[in-house]
C-alpha positions as CSV (number, residue, x, y, z in Angstrom):
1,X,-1.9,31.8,-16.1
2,X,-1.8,27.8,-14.8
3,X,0.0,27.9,-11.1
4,X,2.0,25.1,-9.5
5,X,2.8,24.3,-6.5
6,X,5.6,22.2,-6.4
7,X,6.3,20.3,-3.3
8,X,10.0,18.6,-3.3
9,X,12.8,19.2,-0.4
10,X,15.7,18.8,-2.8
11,X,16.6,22.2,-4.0
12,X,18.4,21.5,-6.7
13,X,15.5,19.0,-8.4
14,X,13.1,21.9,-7.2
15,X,14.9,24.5,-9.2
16,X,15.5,21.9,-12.3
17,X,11.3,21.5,-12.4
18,X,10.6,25.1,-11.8
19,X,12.6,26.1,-14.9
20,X,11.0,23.1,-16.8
21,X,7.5,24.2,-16.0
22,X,8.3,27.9,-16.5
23,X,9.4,26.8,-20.4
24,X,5.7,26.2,-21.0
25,X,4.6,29.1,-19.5
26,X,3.2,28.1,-15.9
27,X,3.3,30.3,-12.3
28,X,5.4,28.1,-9.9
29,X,5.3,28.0,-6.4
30,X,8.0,25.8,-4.5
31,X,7.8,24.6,-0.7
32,X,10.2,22.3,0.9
33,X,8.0,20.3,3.3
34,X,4.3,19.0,3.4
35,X,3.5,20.7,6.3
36,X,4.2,24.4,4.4
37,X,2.2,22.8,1.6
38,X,-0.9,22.3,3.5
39,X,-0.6,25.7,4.7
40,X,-0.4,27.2,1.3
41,X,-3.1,25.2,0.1
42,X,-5.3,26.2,2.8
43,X,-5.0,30.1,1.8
44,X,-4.6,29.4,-1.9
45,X,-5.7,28.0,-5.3
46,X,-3.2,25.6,-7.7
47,X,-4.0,24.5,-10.8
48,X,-1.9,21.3,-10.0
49,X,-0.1,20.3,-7.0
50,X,3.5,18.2,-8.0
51,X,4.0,16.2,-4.4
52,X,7.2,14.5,-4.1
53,X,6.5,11.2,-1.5
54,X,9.6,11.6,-0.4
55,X,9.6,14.7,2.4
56,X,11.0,15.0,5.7
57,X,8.1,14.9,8.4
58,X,4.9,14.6,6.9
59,X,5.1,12.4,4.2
60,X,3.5,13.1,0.2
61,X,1.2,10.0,1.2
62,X,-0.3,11.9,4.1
63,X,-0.3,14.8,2.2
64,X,-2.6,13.0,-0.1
65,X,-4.6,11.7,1.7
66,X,-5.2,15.2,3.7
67,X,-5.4,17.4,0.7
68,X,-8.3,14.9,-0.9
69,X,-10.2,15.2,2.5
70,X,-9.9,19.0,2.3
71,X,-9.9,19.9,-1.1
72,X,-11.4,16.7,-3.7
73,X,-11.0,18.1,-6.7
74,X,-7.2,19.4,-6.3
75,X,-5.6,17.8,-9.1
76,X,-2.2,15.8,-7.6
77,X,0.4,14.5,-9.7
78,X,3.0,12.0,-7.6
79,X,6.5,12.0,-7.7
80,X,8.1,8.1,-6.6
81,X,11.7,6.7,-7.1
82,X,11.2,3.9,-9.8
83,X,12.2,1.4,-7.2
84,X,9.3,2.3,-4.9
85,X,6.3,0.6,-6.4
86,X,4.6,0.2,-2.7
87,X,4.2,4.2,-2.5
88,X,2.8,4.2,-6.2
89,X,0.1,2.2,-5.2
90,X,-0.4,3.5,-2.0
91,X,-0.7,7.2,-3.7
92,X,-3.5,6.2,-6.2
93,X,-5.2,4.8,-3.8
94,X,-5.0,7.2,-1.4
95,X,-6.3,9.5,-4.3
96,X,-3.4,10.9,-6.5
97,X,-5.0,11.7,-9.9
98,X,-1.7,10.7,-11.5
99,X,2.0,9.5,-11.2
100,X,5.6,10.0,-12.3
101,X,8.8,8.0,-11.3
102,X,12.3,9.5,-11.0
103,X,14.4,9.8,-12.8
104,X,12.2,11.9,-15.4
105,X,13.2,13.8,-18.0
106,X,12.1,17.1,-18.7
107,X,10.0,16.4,-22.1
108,X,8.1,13.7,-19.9
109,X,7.5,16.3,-16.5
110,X,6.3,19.1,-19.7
111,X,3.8,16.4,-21.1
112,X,2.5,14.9,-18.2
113,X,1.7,18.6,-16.6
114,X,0.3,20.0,-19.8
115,X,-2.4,16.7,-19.7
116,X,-3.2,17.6,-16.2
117,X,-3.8,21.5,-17.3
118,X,-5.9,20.3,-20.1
119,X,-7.9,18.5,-17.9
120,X,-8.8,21.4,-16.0
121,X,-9.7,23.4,-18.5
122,X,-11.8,21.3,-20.6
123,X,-13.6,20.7,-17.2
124,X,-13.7,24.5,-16.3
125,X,-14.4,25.4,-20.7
126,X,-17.7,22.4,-20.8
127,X,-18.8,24.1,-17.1
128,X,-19.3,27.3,-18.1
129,X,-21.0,26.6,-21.4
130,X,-23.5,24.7,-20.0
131,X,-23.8,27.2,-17.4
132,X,-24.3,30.0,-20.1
133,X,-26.9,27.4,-21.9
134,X,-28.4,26.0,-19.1
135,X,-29.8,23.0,-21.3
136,X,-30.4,19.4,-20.2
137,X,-27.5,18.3,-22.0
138,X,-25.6,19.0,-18.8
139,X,-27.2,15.9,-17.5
140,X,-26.3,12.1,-18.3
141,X,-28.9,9.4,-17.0
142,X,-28.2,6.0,-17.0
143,X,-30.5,3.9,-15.7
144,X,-30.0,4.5,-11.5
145,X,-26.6,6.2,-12.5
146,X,-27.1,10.4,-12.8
147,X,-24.1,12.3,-13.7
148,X,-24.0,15.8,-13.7
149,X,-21.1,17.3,-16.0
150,X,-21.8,20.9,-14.6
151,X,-21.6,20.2,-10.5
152,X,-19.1,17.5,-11.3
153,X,-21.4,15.4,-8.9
154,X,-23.1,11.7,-9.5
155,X,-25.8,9.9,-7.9
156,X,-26.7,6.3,-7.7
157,X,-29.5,4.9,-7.0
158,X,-30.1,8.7,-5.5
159,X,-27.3,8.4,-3.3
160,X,-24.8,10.9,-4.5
161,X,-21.4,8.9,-5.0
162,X,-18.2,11.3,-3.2
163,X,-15.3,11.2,-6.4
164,X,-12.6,13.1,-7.3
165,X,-11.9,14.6,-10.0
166,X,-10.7,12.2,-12.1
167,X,-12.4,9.4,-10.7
168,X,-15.5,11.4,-11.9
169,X,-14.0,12.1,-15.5
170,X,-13.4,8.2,-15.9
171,X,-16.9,7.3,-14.8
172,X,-18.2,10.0,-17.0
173,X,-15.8,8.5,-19.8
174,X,-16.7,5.1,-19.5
175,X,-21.1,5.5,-18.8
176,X,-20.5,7.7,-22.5
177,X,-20.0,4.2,-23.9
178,X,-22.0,1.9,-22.0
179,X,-21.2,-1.7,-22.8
180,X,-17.7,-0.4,-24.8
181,X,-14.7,-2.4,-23.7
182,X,-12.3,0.1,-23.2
183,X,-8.0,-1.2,-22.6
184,X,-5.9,0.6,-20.2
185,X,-4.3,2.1,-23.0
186,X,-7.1,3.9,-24.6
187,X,-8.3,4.9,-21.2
188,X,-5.1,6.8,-20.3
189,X,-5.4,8.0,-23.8
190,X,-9.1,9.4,-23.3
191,X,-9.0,10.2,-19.8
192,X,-5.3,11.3,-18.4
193,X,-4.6,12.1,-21.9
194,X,-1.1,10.6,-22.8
195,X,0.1,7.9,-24.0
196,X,3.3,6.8,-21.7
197,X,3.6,3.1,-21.3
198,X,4.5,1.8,-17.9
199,X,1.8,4.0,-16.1
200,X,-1.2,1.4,-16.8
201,X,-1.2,0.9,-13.1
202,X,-2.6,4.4,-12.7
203,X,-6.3,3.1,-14.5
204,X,-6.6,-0.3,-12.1
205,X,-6.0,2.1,-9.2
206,X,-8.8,4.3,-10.2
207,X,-10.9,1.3,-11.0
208,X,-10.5,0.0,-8.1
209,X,-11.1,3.6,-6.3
210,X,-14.4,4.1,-8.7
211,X,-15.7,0.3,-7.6
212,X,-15.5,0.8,-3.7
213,X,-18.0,3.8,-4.2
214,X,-20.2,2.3,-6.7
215,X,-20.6,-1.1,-6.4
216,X,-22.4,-3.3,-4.0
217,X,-19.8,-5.7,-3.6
218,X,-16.6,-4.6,-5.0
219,X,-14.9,-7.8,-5.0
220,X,-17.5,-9.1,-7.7
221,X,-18.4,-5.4,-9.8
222,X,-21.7,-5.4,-11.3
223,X,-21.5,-1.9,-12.9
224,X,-17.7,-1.2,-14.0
225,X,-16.6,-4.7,-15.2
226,X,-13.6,-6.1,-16.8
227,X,-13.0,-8.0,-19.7
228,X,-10.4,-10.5,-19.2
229,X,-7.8,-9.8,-21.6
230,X,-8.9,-6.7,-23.1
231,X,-10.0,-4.2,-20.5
232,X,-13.3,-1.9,-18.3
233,X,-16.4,-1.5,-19.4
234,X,-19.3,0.2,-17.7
235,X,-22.4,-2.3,-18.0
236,X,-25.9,-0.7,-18.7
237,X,-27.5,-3.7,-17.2
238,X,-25.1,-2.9,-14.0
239,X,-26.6,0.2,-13.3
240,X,-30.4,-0.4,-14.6
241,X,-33.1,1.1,-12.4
């Protein structure tokens, strides 16, 4: 069974999401501080980790940004106020795989967690088959670009490129489809898998994120480009040997 760990100092909100998550048959764990969270964390394995920003001492932004030091695959979804767009940002960047804004209702918080949990398990399902096979297919090669989809690890140029885990999934998503224009849409679609509006914001940050590891410069991108008006692409001639 999925466990979350549910970080929020509100009690009442706490117990509101813990019954939410329960409906759709999830372990919950609640702590009321980021301090106890890091401590659980340090000792334990989530499946997901709902942060609130919002905590008294150490903030969910520092959480963030310790957790992705510590653990870089842990799979974070944010929790902001909708007026708080500075902390949204700040979150992505500091590598929160995704985001949600209060208020939220419950249908929204159920969806949003159940994309997460695919996630994971389509990444742990594809692992262990190619594990079991142990076939080349576990490798894609594009040009200087090397993914493998069993470590979860990427090289460039033969320099092995340090992403999370869904900065790795979006790579792997977009060098699938070399030279495909993809929108924001059909990228939270394919990769975050759902279909919210208002959360576009979510792909530029990990763009962004993906660009300062990959590109030379990544104020002119080479390798993950956009196309005015439509969307991302990932360029075979970017990343030709």
């Amino acid at each position: 069974m999925d466990t979350i760990l549910v970080v929020e100092d509100e009690q009442d909100i706490a117990d509101l999401v813990t019954l939410s998550l329960e409906e759709v048959g999830v372990t919950v764990e609640h702590c009321l501080s980021g301090e106890a969270a890091l401590d659980k964390l340090a000792t334990q394995h989530y499946d997901l980790v709902l942060l609130d920003v919002m905590l008294p001492g150490m903030s969910g932004l520092d959480v963030c940004r310790q957790l992705r030091e510590q653990k870089p695959e842990q799979v974070i979804l944010m929790v902001t106020s909708r007026d708080s767009e500075i902390d949204r940002v700040l979150g992505l960047e500091l590598g929160a795989d995704d985001y949600m804004t209060k208020p939220f209702s419950v249908r929204e918080l159920q969806a949003r967690v159940r994309s997460q949990l695919r996630r994971v398990h389509l990444l742990s399902k594809i692992s262990q088959q190619q594990l079991e096979k142990q076939t080349p297919e576990q490798y894609l090669t594009l040009g200087a670009l090397q993914i493998d989809n069993i470590s979860h690890s990427a090289k460039l140029n033969g320099k092995s490129v340090e992403l999370t885990s869904t900065e790795f999934d979006l790579l792997f998503y977009l060098a699938s489809h070399p030279d495909q224009v993809f929108s924001r849409e059909q990228l939270l679609s394919s990769v975050w898998g759902y279909h919210h509006s208002g959360y576009e914001h979510t792909v530029n940050s990990h763009i962004n994120r993906l660009r300062n590891k990959v590109e030379r410069n990544a104020t002119k991108p080479e390798i993950v480009q956009t196309v005015w008006g439509v969307g991302y692409k990932l360029s075979r001639q970017g990343v030709a040997a």
